[in-house]
N, C-alpha and C positions, 0 to 999 in steps of 0.2 A: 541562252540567256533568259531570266524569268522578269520578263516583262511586266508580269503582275507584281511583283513583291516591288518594282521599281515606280509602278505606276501608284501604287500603295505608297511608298515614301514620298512621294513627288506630290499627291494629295495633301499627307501630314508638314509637310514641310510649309505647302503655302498656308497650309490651316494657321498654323505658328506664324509666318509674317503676318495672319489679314490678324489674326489677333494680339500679335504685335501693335501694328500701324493703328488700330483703334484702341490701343492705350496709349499711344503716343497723341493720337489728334486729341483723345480727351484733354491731352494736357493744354488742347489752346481752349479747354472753355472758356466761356466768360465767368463763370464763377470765380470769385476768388481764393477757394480752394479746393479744387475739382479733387475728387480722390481717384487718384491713380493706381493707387496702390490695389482697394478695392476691387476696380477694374480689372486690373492683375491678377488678382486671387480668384476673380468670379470664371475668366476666360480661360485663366492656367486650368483650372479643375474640370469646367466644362470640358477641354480639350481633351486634357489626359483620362477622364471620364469615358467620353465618345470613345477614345482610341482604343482602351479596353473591352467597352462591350462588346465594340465592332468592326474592332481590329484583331483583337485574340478572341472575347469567349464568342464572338458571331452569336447574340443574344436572338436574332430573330427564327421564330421556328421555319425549319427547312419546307414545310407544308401551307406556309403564310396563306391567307387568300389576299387577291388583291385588294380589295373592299378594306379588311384588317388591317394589311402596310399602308395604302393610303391615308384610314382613320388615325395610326399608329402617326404617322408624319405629323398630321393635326395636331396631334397632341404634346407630339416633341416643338412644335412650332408655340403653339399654345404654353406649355411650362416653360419655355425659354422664355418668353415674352416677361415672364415672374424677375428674371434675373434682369432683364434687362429696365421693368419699374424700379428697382434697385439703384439706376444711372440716370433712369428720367431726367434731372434736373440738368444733369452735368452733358446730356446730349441731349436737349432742348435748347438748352445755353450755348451750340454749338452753331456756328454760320453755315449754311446751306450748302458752300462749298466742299465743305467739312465731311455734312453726311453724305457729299456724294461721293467724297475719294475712294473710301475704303472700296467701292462699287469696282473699279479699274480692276480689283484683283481678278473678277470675274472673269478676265479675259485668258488669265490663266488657267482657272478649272474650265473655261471652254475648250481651248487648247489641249488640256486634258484628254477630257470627252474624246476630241478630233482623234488622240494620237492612242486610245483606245480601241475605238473604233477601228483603224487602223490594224492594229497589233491583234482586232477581233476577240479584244476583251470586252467588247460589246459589242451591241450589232452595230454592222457599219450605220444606217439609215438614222438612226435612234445616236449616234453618237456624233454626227456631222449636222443634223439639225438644227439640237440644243447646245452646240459647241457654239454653231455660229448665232444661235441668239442668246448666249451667254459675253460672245465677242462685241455682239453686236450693243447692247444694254452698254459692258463696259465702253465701247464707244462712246455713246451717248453719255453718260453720265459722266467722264471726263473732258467732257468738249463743254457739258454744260457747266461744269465746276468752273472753268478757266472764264466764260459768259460771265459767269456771277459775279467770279474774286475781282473782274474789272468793271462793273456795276451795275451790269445788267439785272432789273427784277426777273425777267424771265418767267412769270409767274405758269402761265399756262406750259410751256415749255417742261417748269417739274412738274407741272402735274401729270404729263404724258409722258416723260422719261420712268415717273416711278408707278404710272400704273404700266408702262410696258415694261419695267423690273418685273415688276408680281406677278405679271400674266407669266413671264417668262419661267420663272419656280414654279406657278403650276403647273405649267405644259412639261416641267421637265418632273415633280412629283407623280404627274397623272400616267406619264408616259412610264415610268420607273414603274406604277404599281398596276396600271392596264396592257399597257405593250408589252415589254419586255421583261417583265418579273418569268415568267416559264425560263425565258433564255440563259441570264443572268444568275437564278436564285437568290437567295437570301444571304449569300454570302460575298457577296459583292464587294468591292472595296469603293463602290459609289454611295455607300451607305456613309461611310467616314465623313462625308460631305451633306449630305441630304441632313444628318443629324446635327451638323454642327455650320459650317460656311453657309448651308439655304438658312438656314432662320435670322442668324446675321443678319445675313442681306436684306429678309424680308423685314427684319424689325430696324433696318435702318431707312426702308423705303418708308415707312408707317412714320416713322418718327420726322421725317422728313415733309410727309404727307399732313401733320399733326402741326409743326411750324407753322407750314404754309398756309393753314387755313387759320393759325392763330395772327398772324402778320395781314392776310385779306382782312379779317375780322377787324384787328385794330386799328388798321389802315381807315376801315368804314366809320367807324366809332370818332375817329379823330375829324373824320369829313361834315360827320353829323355835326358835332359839339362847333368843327370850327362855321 
């Protein structure tokens, strides 16, 4: 059985729900007319985009150095960030609970990892690690959504769930492009994910990160004046 072409589907397949489920929550913004549709077209193309380069033509040179994929990442984190000024409004406008859902999926691409590892589609050590602090993030981030949806401010609370998001994609970028890039190569089907699900996440931890300090901020303002 080829474990890899199934571990390969099983990456694309959650890619499609998590960008599913964040055109769906767009649809609870508070704006009164979130574009969803938008959403759709920005996430469909990114997706089917990524699947191409790094699913068939495996865009990255077989000789990468680590320094160049990790810079490479930056950058893919960095121009997604472009698409996703494009929704600012409409996830800004979105409850705190909100940005943290899509998070849960991570429990999945840990799980991943885990059953990688496993299968010795990566190394074990390097697949069981960032599995379980991919499980682990999603933990947290849906324990603390359910805190919130019943009215908890929680405020410190997100700021330590989503700086230990972000720690968590570095550690698992850093490790991809200093540990185990020899092991793995450049044709990985971890790439399918690094270009498309981490930045996600990482620009919903930002956005989430960006609320919160506008809600402290106003919160102060209103203490002042009152």
């Amino acid at each position: 059985m080829d474990y890899n072409f199934l571990t390969t589907f099983y990456i694309i397949a959650m890619e499609i729900f998590l960008a599913l489920t964040i055109v769906k929550v767009l649809k609870k913004s508070d704006m009164q007319n979130p574009s969803t549709v938008k959403a759709g077209l920005i996430f469909g193309l990114w997706l089917l985009l990524s699947v191409i380069l790094f699913g068939f033509v495996k865009i990255l040179p077989e000789n990468i150095t680590s320094m160049t994929l990790f810079s490479t990442i930056l950058l893919g984190v960095t121009l997604s960030g472009l698409l996703f000024y494009l929704l600012k409004e409409e996830l800004l406008n979105l409850s705190q609970e909100l940005l943290l859902l899509p998070q849960a999926f991570r429990m999945f691409f840990g799980a991943g990892f885990i059953v990688e590892a496993v299968f010795q589609i990566m190394p074990i050590n390097y697949g069981v690690i960032d599995g379980i602090l991919h499980i682990t993030t999603a933990f947290l981030s849906t324990t603390l959504a359910i805190y919130i949806a019943r009215g908890c401010s929680c405020f410190k609370s997100l700021l330590l769930v989503n700086l230990f998001g972000l720690l968590d994609i570095l550690i698992v970028a850093g490790g991809i492009s200093f540990v185990i890039l020899e092991e793995i190569g450049s044709e990985h089907n971890v790439f399918l994910a690094v270009f498309f699900a981490a930045p996600i996440f990482i620009w919903l931890h930002i956005f989430s990160l960006i609320k919160l300090y506008r809600t402290k901020y106003s919160h102060k303002e209103e203490h002042v004046i009152n």
